[in-house]
C-alpha positions as CSV (number, residue, x, y, z in Angstrom):
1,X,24.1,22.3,54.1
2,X,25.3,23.7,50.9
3,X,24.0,27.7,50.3
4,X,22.5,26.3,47.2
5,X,20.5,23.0,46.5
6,X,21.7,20.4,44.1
7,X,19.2,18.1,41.7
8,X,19.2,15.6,39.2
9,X,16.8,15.4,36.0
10,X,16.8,13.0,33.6
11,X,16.9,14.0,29.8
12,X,14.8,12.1,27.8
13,X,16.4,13.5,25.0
14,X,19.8,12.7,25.3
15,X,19.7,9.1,27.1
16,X,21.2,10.5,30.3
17,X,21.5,12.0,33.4
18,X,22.4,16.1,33.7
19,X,23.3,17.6,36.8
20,X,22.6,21.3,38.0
21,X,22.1,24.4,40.6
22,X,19.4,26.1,41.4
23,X,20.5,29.6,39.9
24,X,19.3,31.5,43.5
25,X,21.2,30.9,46.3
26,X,19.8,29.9,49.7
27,X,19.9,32.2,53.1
28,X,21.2,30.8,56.2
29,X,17.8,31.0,57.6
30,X,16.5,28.9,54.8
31,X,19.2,26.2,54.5
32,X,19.3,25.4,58.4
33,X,15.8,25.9,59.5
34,X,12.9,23.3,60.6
35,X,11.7,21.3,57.7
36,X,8.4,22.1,56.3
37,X,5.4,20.2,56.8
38,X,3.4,18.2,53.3
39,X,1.0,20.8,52.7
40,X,3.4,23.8,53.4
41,X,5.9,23.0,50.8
42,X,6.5,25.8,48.6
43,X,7.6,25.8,44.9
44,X,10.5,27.6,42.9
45,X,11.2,28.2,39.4
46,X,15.1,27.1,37.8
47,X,16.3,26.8,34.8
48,X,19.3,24.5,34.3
49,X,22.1,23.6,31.2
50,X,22.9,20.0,30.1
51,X,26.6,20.1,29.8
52,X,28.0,19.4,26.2
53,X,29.6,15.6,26.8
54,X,25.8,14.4,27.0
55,X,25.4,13.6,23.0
56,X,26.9,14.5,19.9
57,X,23.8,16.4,18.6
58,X,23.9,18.4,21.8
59,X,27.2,19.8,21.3
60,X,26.1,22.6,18.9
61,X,23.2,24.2,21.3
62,X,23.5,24.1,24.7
63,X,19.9,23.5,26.2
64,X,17.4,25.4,28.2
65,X,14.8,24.1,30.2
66,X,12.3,25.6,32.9
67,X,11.2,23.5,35.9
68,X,9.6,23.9,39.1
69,X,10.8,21.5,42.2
70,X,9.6,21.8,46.0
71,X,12.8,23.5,48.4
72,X,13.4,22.6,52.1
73,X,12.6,25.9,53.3
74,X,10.1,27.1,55.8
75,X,7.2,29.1,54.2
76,X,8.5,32.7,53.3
77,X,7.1,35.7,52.0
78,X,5.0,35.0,48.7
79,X,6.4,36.3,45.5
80,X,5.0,37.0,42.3
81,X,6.9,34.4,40.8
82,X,6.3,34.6,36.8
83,X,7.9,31.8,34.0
84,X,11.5,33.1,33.0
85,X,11.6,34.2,29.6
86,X,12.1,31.9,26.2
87,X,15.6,31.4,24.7
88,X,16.7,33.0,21.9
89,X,15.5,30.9,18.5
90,X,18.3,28.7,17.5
91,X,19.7,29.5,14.2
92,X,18.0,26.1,12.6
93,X,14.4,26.3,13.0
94,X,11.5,24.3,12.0
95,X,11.3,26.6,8.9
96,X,14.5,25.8,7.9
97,X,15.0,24.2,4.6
98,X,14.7,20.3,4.8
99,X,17.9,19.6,3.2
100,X,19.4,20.9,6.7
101,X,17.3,18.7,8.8
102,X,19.7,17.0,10.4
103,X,20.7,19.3,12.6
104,X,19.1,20.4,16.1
105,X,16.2,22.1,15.2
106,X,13.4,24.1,16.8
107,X,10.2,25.7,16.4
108,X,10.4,29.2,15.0
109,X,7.6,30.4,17.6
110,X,9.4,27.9,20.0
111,X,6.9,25.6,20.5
112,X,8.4,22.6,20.1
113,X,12.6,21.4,19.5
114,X,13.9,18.4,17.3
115,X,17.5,16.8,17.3
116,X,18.8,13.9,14.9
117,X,17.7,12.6,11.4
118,X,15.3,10.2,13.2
119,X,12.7,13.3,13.8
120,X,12.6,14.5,10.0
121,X,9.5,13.5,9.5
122,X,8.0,14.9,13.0
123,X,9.3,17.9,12.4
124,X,8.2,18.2,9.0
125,X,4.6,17.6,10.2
126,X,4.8,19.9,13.0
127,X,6.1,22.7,10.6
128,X,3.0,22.0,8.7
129,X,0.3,22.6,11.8
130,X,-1.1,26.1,11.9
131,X,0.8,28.4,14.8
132,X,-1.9,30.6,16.4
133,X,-1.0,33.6,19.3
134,X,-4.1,34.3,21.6
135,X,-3.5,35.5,25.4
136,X,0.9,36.0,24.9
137,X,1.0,32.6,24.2
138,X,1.5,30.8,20.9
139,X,-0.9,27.5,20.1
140,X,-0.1,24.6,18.1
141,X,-2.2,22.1,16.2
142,X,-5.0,20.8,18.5
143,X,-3.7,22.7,21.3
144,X,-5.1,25.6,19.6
145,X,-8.8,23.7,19.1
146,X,-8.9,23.3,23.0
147,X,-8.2,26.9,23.9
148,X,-10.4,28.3,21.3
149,X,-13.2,25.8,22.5
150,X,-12.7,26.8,25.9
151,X,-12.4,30.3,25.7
152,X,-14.2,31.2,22.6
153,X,-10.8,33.8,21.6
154,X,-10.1,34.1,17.7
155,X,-6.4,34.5,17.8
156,X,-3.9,35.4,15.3
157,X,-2.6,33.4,13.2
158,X,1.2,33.0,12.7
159,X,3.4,33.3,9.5
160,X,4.4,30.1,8.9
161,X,7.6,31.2,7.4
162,X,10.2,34.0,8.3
163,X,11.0,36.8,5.4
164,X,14.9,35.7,5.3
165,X,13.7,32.2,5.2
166,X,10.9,32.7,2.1
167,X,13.4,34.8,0.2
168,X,15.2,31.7,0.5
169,X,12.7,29.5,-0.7
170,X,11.6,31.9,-4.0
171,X,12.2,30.7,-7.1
172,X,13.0,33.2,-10.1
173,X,13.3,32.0,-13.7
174,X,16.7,32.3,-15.6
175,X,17.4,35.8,-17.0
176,X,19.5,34.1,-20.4
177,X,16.0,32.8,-21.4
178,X,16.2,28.6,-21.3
179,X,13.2,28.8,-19.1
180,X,14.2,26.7,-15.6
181,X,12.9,28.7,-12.2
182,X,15.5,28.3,-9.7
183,X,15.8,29.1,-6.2
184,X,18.0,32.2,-6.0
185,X,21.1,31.1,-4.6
186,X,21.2,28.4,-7.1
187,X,20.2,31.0,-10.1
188,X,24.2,32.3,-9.1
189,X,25.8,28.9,-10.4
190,X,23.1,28.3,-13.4
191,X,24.4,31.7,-15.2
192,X,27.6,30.7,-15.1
193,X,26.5,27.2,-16.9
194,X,26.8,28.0,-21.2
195,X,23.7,28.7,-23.1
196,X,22.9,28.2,-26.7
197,X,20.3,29.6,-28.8
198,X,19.1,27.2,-31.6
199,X,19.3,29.2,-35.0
200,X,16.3,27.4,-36.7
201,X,14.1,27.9,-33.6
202,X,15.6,30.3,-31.8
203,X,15.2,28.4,-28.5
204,X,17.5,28.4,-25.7
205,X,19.1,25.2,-23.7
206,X,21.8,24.6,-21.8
207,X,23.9,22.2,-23.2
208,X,22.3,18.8,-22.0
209,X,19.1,20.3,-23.1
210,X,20.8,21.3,-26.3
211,X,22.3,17.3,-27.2
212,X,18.3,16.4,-26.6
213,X,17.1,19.1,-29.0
214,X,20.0,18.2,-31.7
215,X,19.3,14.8,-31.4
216,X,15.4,14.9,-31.3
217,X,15.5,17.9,-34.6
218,X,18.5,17.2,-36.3
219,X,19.1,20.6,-35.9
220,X,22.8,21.3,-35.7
221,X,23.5,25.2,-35.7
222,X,23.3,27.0,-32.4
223,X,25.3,30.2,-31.1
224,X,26.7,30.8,-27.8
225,X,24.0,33.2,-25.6
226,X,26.3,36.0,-23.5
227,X,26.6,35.7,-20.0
228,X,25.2,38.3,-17.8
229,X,27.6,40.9,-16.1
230,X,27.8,41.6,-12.8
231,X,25.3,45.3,-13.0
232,X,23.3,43.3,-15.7
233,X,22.3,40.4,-13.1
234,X,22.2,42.1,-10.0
235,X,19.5,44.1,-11.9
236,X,18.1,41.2,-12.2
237,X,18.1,40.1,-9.0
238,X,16.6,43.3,-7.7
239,X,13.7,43.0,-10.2
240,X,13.3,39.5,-9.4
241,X,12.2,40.3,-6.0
242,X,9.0,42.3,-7.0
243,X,6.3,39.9,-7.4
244,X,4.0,41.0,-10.3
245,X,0.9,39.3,-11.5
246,X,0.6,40.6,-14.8
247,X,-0.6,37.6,-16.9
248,X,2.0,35.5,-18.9
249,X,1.9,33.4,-21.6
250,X,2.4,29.9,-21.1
251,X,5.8,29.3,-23.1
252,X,5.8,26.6,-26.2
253,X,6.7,23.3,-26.0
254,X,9.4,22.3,-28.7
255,X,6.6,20.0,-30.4
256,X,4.6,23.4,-30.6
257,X,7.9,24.7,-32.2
258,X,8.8,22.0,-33.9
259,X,5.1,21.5,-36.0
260,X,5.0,25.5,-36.5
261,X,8.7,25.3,-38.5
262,X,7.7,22.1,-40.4
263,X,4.0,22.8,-41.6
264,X,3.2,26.7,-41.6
265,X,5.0,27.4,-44.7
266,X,2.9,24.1,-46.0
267,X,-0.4,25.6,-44.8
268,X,-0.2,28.9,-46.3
269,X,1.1,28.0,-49.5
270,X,-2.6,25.3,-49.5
271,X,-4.8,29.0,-48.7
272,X,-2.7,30.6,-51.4
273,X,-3.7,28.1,-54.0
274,X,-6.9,27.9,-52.7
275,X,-7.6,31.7,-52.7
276,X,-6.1,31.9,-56.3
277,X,-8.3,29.1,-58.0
278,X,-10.3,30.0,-60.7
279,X,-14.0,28.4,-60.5
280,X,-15.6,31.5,-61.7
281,X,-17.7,29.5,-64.7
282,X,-19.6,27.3,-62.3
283,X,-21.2,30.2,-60.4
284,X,-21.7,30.3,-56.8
285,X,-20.7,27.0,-55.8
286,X,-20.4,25.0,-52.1
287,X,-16.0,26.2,-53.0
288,X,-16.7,29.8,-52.8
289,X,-18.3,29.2,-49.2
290,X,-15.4,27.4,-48.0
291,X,-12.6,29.7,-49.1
292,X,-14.6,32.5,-47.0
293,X,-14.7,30.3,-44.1
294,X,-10.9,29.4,-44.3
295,X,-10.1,33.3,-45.0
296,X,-12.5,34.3,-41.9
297,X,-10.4,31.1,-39.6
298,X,-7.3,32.0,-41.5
299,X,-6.8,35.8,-42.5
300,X,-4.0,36.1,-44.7
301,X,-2.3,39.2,-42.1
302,X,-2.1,36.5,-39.4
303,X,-0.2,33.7,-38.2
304,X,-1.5,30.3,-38.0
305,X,-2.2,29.2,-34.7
306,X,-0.6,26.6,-33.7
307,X,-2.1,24.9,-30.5
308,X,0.1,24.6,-27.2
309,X,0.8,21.0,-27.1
310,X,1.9,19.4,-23.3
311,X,2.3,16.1,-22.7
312,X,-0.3,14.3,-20.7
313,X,2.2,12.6,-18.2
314,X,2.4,16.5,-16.6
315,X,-1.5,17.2,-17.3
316,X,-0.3,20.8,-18.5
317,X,-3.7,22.5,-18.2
318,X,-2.2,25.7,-20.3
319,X,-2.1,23.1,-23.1
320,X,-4.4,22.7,-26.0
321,X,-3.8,19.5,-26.9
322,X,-2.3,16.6,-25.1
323,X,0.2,14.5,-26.9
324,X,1.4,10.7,-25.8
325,X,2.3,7.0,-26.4
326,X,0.4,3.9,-26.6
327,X,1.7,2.8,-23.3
328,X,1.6,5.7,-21.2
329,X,-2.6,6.3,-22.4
330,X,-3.4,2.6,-21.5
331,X,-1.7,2.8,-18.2
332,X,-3.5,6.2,-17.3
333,X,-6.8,4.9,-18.5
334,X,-6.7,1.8,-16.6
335,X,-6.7,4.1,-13.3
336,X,-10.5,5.8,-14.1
337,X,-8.9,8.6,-15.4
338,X,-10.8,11.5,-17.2
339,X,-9.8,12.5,-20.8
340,X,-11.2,16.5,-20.6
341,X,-8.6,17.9,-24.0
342,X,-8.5,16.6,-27.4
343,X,-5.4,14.5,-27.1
344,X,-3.2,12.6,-30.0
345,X,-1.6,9.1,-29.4
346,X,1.4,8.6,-31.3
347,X,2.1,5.5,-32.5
348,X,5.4,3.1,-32.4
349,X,4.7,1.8,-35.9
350,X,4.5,5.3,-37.5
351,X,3.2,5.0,-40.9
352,X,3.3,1.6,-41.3
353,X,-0.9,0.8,-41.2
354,X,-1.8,2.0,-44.5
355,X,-0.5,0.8,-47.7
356,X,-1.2,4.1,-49.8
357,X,-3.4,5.7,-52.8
358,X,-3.1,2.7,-54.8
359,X,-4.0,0.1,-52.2
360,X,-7.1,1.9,-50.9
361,X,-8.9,2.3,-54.4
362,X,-8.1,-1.5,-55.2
363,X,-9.9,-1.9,-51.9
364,X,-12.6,0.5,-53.2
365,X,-13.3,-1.6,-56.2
366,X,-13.1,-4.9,-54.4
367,X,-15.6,-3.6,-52.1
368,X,-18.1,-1.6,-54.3
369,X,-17.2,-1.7,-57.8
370,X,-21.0,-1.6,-59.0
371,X,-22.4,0.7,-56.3
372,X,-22.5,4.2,-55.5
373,X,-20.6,5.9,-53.0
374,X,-21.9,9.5,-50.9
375,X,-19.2,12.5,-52.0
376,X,-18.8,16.1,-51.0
377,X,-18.4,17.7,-54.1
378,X,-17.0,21.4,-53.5
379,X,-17.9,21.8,-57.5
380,X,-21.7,21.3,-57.0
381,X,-24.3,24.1,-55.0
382,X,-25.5,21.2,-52.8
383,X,-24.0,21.1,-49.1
384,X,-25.4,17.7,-48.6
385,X,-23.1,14.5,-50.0
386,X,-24.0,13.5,-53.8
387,X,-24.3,9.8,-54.7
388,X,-22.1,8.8,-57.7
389,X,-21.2,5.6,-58.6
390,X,-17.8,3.9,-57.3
391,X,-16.5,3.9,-60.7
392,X,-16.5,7.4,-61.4
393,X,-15.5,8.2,-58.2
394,X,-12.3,6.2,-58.7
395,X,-11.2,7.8,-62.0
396,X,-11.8,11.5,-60.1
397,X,-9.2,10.7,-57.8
398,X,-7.0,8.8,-59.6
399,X,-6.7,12.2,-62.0
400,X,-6.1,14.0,-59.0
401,X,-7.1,17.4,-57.7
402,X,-5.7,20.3,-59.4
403,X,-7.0,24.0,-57.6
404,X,-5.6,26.0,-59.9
405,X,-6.6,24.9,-62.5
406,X,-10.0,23.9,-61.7
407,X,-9.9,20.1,-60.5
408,X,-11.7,20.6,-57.0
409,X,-11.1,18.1,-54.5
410,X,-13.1,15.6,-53.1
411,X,-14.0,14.0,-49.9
412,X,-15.7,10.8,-48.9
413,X,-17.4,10.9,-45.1
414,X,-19.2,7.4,-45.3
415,X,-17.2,5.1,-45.7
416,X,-17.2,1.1,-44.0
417,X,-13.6,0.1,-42.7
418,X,-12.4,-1.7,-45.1
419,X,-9.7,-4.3,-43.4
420,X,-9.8,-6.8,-41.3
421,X,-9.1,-5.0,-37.5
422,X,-9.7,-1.5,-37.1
423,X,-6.4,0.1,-35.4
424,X,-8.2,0.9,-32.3
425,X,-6.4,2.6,-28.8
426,X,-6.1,-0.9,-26.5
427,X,-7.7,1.5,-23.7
428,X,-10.8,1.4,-25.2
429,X,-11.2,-2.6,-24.6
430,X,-11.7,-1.3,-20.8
431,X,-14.8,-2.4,-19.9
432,X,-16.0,1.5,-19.2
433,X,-16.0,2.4,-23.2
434,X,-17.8,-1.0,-24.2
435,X,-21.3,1.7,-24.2
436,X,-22.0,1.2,-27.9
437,X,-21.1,-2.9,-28.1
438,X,-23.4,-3.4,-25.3
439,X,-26.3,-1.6,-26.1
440,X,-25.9,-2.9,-29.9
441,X,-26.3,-6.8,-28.6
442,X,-29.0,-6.1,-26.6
443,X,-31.0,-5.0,-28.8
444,X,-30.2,-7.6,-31.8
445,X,-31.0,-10.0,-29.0
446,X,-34.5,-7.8,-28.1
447,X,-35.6,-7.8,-31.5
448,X,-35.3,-11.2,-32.9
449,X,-35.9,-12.7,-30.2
450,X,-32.8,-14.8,-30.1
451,X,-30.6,-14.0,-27.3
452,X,-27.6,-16.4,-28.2
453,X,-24.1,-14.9,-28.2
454,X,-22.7,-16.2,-31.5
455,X,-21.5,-14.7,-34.1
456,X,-24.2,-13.1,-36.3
457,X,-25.5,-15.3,-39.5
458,X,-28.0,-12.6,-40.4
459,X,-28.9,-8.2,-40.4
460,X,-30.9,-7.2,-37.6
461,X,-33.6,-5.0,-38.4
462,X,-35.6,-2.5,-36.1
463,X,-38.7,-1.0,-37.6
464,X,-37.6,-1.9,-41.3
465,X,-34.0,-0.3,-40.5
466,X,-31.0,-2.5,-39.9
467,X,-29.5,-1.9,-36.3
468,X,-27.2,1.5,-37.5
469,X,-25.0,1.3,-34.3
470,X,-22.7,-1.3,-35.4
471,X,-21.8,1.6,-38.4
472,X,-20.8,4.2,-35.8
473,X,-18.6,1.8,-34.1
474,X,-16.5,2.3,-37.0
475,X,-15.7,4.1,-40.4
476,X,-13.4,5.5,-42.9
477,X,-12.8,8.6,-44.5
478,X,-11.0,9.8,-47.3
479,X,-10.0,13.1,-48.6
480,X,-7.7,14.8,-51.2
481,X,-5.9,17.9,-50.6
482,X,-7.4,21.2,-50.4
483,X,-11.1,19.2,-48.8
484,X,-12.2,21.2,-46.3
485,X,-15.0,20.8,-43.8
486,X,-16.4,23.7,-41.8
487,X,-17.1,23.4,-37.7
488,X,-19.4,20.6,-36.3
489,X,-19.5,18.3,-33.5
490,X,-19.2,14.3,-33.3
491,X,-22.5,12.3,-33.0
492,X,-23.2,10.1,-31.0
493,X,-20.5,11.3,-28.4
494,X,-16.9,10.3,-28.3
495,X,-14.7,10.0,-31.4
496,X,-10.6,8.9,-32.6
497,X,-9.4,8.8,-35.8
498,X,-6.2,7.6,-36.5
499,X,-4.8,8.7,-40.3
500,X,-3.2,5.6,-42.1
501,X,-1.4,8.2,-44.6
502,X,-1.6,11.5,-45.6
503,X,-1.8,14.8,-44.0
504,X,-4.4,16.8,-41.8
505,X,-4.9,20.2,-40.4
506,X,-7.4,19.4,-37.2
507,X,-8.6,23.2,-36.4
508,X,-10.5,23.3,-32.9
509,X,-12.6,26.4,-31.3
510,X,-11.4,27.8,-28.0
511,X,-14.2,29.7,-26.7
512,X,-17.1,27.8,-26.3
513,X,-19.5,30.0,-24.2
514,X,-23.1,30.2,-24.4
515,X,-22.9,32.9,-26.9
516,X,-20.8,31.1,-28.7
517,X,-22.8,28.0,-28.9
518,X,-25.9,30.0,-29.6
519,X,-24.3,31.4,-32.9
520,X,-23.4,28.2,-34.0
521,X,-26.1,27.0,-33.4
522,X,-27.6,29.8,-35.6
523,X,-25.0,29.1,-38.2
524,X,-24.6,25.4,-38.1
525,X,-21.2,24.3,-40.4
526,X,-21.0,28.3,-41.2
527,X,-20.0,29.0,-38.1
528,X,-16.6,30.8,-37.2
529,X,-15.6,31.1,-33.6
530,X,-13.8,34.4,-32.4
531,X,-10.2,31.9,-31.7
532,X,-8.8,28.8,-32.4
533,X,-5.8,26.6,-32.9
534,X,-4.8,23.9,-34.9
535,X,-2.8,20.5,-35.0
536,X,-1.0,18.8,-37.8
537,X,-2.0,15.0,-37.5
538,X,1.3,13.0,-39.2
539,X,0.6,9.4,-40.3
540,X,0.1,6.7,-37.3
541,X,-1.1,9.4,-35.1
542,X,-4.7,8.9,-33.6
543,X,-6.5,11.4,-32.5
544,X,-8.8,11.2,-29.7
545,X,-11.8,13.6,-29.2
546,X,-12.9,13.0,-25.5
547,X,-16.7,12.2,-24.3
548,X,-18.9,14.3,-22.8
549,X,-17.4,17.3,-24.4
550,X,-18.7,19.6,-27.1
551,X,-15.4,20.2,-29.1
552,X,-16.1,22.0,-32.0
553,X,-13.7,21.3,-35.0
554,X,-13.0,21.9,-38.8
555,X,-10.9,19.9,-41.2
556,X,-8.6,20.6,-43.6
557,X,-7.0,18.1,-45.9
558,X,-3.1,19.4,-46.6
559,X,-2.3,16.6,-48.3
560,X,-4.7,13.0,-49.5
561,X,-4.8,11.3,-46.9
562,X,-7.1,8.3,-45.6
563,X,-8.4,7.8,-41.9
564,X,-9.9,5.6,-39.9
565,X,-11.7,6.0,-36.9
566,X,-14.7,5.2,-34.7
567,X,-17.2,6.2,-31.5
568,X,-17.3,4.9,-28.4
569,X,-18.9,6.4,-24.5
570,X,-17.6,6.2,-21.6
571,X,-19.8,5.1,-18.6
572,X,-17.7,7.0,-16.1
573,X,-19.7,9.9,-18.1
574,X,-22.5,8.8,-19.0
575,X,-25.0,11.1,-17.9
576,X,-22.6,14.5,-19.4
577,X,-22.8,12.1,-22.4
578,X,-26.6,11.5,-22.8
579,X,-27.1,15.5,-22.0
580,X,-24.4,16.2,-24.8
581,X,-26.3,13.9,-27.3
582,X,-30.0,15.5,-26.3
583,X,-28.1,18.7,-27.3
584,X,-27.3,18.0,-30.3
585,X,-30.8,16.1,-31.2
586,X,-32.5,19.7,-30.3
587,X,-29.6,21.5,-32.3
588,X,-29.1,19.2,-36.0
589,X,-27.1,21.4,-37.8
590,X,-24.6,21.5,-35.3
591,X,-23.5,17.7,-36.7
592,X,-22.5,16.9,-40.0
593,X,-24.2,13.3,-39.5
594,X,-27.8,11.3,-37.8
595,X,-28.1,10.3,-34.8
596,X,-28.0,6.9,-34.8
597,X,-31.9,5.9,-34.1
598,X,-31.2,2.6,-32.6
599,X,-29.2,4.4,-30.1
600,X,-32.0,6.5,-28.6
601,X,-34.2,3.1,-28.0
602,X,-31.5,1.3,-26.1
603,X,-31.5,3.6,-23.1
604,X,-33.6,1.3,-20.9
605,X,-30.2,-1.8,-21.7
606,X,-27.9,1.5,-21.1
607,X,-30.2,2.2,-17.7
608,X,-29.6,-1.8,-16.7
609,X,-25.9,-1.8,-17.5
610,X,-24.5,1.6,-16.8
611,X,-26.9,3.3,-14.3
């Protein structure tokens, strides 16, 4: 017999057979003696190597395996026989970046090895089990459940990555200042790309990033940024490695940019006129209180703050506002989703609903040529709306306002939609924001008796009051430029306003905390938050205020302009909702406008439909 003992194992992994030796050679005594009996066979530890012709993915790492297997020996002297010790960790471990998967892997505590594309997808699971080492041994997954259950140890848990491996991994943002965070071997080949600073914004891109921002500004002069030198980006690098957490702010979107370039200039020539006008001969009027509140929101030594703007397809939470499209709002809305940030719709027919000054006071006259109409006269002391009659009203704005000089402007609050279909969002057909309509026809039905769902041949009245809901389900507003109205909330809950034509500056408070809220509640429409930021609405955009939400806003009119708009809850909040509007019923001067009283006797329809 041979002075060594030869053995076959088959390798699961590789579809085969692999042949070996045990690595300790036999003694004479051993090899030729009397065969042990069943119960005195003996057990030794080998270790083997499949040879390379097995597979293809073998070929790179040879492989090393521990086994035990009985011996044809008599019984000899017992050793402390102990496991032989792990192989060295293959270069391509389970930490490994993915896009090297491919490639015979293991894990890097060597718990576990993968070969072939066709065990991606366990190795990126097993990667992502926690590695714990208790009692020299490293425990994977549920492995580790069982030994902790059994033994009651705590362990140690095990970096999940090595510190060549998360270097690797780190991203660092470009140095030349276009904003992309790269991994750092891939940082090398962007700073050798060309960058280009825009000359109107002073933005950075790259150049596709600059053909977007000519094509999408019109802007056409940029200048060539210098690449960084070797000293100047291994600097760089260096610093790039220290991980700081100083706070950063978020950087500007190019619609941020873009509305700051068009529209400061506008806005501060408006507070200049306003601050300059010359009212002195009517005394202390509802004017003088409204140029301090724009100089306290608006200090001439300051900037105007522009909000952040993010598009809602990313759900940028360092964003103020949320801009999108018709499409891209219905689609998210139909999946339950949660408005929580003033966001603005823009629309594909820009401009095109209203028909202009001209139009609007025809529509006027049609409509209430021999009534009276409720306006905020800046000229008067009152702060509440004056009733004047239609007529007069018409010729005020057909002169048109003239600060300097005198001419204040005006603005109408309560207005009826006057058209045939109010532009709407589609989203708010879903079946969620149908609060008001609901609650509306249920009690028309309650309270005259006549539950038929037809189209309405007469008013309904409740307690000598026609039902008022129908009127908060939609309005219009008009204003001319230079109107300004100070902070308030929405009543009942919800509101969007889309402008037809015109020009607004929509100013929102960022710091609503309870001290906040108590001072405005204190100081009702006289209020003046410690920050805020502001929007330029653009004709076709529609701006929705969300429900639920106590978003404290001002208005100012930067050029006439005429909106439409509406209220609407959503039943997904309806209980925030219904805490929001008891709120605002303890706190009235919060809310330029009534509760509507029909609203607060429909709760038990609300409780049936919604609840």
């Amino acid at each position: 017999m041979p002075s060594h003992q030869m053995f076959k194992v088959l390798d699961r992994r590789a579809g085969g057979v692999a042949y070996g030796a045990l690595n300790r050679h036999l003694s004479p005594a051993e090899a030729h003696g009397p065969q042990p009996k069943a119960h005195e066979v003996t057990w030794t530890h080998a270790t083997f190597s499949l040879p390379r012709n097995i597979s293809p993915s073998t070929q790179r790492f040879p492989f090393h395996a521990t086994f035990s297997l009985p011996r044809n020996a008599p019984p000899s002297t017992p050793r402390n026989l102990k496991p032989l010790a792990r192989p060295a960790t293959p270069s391509r471990t389970c930490e490994s970046p993915p896009d090297q998967g491919y490639e015979i892997g293991a894990c890097y505590h060597g718990t576990r090895a993968f070969v072939g594309n066709s065990t991606q997808q366990v190795a990126r699971s097993h990667r992502k089990k926690a590695h714990v080492r208790c009692c020299e041994t490293i425990f994977v997954g549920e492995a580790w459940l069982k030994h902790h259950n059994t033994t009651g140890h705590n362990g140690e848990k095990v970096s999940t990555w090595t510190k060549r491996q998360a270097r690797y991994r780190e991203k660092v943002e470009c140095e030349l200042g276009c904003g992309l965070a790269l991994q750092r071997d891939r940082m090398k080949r962007h700073h050798k790309s060309e960058h280009y600073r825009c000359t109107e914004c002073d933005r950075i891109f790259i150049s596709t990033g600059k053909k977007e921002h000519e094509h999408s500004t019109k802007y056409v002069s940029y200048m060539l940024v210098p690449s960084l030198d070797r000293e100047h980006a291994g600097a760089a690098a260096a610093a790039s490695t220290q991980r700081t957490y100083e706070p950063r702010m978020p950087r500007e979107s190019i619609e941020t940019v873009q509305m700051r370039t068009k529209y400061v200039s506008m806005i501060q020539d408006l507070l200049g006129e306003c601050r300059n006008s010359k009212n002195s001969q009517l005394g202390h009027t509802r004017w003088d209180d409204s140029l301090t509140l724009l100089n306290r929101i608006f200090p001439s030594d300051r900037d105007i703050p522009i909000a952040r703007i993010g598009p809602i397809s990313t759900m940028a939470d360092d964003a103020d506002v949320w801009y999108t499209t018709e499409d891209d709002i219905e689609r998210i809305m139909a999946q339950n989703f949660i408005l929580h940030k003033p966001t603005v719709v823009r629309s594909r027919q820009l401009g095109q609903r209203g028909q202009g000054l001209d139009h609007f006071l025809e529509a006027l006259n049609d409509h209430f040529g021999d009534s009276k109409v409720d306006v905020q006269d800046p000229s008067t002391k009152k702060k509440a709306a004056v009733s004047s009659p239609v007529c007069d009203v018409i010729d005020r704005i057909r002169e048109g306002a003239d600060i300097p000089a005198g001419r204040l402007p005006i603005n109408l609050l309560n207005l009826k939609y006057l058209g045939q279909v109010p532009p709407a969002p589609a989203f708010l057909n879903l079946r969620r924001f149908d609060v008001l309509p609901a609650i509306s026809s249920r009690l028309e039905a309650e309270f005259t008796g006549r539950a038929i769902a037809g189209k309405r041949g007469h008013a309904v009245m409740v307690e000598a009051r026609e039902v008022d809901l129908d009127r908060s389900l939609t309005f219009s507003l008009f204003a001319q430029r230079g109107a300004f109205t100070g902070f308030h909330v929405d009543s009942p809950d919800a509101t969007w306003v889309c402008l037809e034509w015109g020009l607004k500056l929509w100013i929102f408070a960022t710091d609503t905390n309870e001290s906040e809220m108590v001072k405005f509640t204190d100081e009702g429409d006289n209020w003046v938050p410690d920050s805020v930021v502001a929007i330029v609405l653009e004709p076709g955009d529609t701006l929705i205020m969300p429900s639920a939400q106590l978003l404290p806003h001002a208005v100012f009119t930067l050029a006439d302009s005429r909106m439409t708009g509406g209220m609407f809850m959503d039943a997904v909040r309806i209980l925030e909702s219904i805490e929001k509007l008891l709120w605002i019923y303890i706190r009235p001067s919060v809310s330029n406008e009534p509760i509507p009283l029909q609203l607060l006797r429909g709760w038990s329809h609300l409780c049936k439909l919604f609840l």
